[in-house]
N, C-alpha and C positions, 0 to 999 in steps of 0.2 A: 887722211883722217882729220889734220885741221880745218880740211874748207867743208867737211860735212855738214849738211844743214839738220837739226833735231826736227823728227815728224813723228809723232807717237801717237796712235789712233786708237780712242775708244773703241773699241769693233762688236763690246758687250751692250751699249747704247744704242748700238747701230738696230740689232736685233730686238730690244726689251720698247726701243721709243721709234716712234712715228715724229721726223723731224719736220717742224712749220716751218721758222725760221731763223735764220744764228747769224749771230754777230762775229766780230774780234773784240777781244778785251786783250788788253795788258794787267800781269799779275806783281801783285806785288811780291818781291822774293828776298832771303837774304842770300849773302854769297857760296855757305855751305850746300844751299836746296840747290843753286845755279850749276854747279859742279855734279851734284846728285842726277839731277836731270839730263846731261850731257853724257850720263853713263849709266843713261837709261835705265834709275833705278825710280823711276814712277810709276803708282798702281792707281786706278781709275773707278776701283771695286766701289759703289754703293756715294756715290759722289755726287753731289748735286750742289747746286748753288741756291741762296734765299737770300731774301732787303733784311739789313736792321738799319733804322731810322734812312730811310734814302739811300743806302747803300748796299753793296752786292758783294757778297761773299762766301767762298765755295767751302763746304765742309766735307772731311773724310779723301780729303785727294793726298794720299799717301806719300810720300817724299824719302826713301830710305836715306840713312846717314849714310856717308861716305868712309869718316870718318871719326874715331870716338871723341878725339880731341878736342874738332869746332862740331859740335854736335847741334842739332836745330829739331825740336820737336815734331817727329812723321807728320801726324793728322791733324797739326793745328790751324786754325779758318784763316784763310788768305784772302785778302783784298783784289778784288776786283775793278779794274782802273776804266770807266767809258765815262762819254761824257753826258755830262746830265740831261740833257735832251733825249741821249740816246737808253740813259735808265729813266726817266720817266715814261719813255713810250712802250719800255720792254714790261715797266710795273703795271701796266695801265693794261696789255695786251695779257697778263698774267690770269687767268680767271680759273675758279672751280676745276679740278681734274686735271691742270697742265703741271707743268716742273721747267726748270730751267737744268737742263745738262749739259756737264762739258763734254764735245766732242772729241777736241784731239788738241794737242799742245806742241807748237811748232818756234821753227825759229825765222825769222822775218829777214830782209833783206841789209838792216841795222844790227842784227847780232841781236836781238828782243825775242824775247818768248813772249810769246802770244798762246790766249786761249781762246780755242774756238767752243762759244757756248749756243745752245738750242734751243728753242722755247718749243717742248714736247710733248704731244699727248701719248700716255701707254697706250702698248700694242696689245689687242684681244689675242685670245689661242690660236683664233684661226688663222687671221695676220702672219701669227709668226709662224706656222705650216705653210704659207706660202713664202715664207724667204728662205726656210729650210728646202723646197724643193726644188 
């Protein structure tokens, strides 16, 4: 159980978004969410990522408490850690109808959570009847 690596997949993104292209980003966390995460109490419902001033940060990515005592607010927007080359080309590739969504949140080969995020356009009806079939 301790050398398990954390791999938790959006699989309701997978369905709703047509993926272009995704990055890794590292999140910024505190150590109550770290622990949350590792026992897999994260919800990915309605979660998307937006810039304020130059920077990238995911809202509604849910993080249950573990515990009451170090308690850390579920939904509150976390920082998104890439480098600025790499958010200027993702803001710039950003246009009319797309969204940035996280895919899936893993643990890397350093003990780091990583997020893997998308740059997506919605899927029409038909779209998704063909991934239902």
């Amino acid at each position: 159980m301790k050398n398990q690596k954390i791999n938790i997949i959006n699989k309701k993104a997978k369905f709703e978004f047509e993926f272009i292209k995704k990055l890794d980003a590292g999140i910024q966390l505190v150590g109550s969410e770290v622990k949350s995460i590792r026992e897999n109490r994260i919800d990915f419902t309605d979660s998307y990522c937006y810039f304020i001033n130059n920077e990238l940060f995911i809202r509604n990515l849910h993080i249950s408490s573990t515990n009451p005592n170090y308690s850390h607010d579920p939904k509150r927007d976390r920082k998104l850690l890439l480098k600025r080359k790499e958010l200027n080309k993702l803001q710039k590739d950003l246009i009319k109808g797309m969204s940035i969504v996280p895919c899936r949140i893993y643990e890397n080969d350093r003990s780091l959570f990583k997020l893997e995020i998308s740059l997506s356009r919605g899927k029409k009806n038909y779209d998704k009847r063909e991934v239902i079939k």
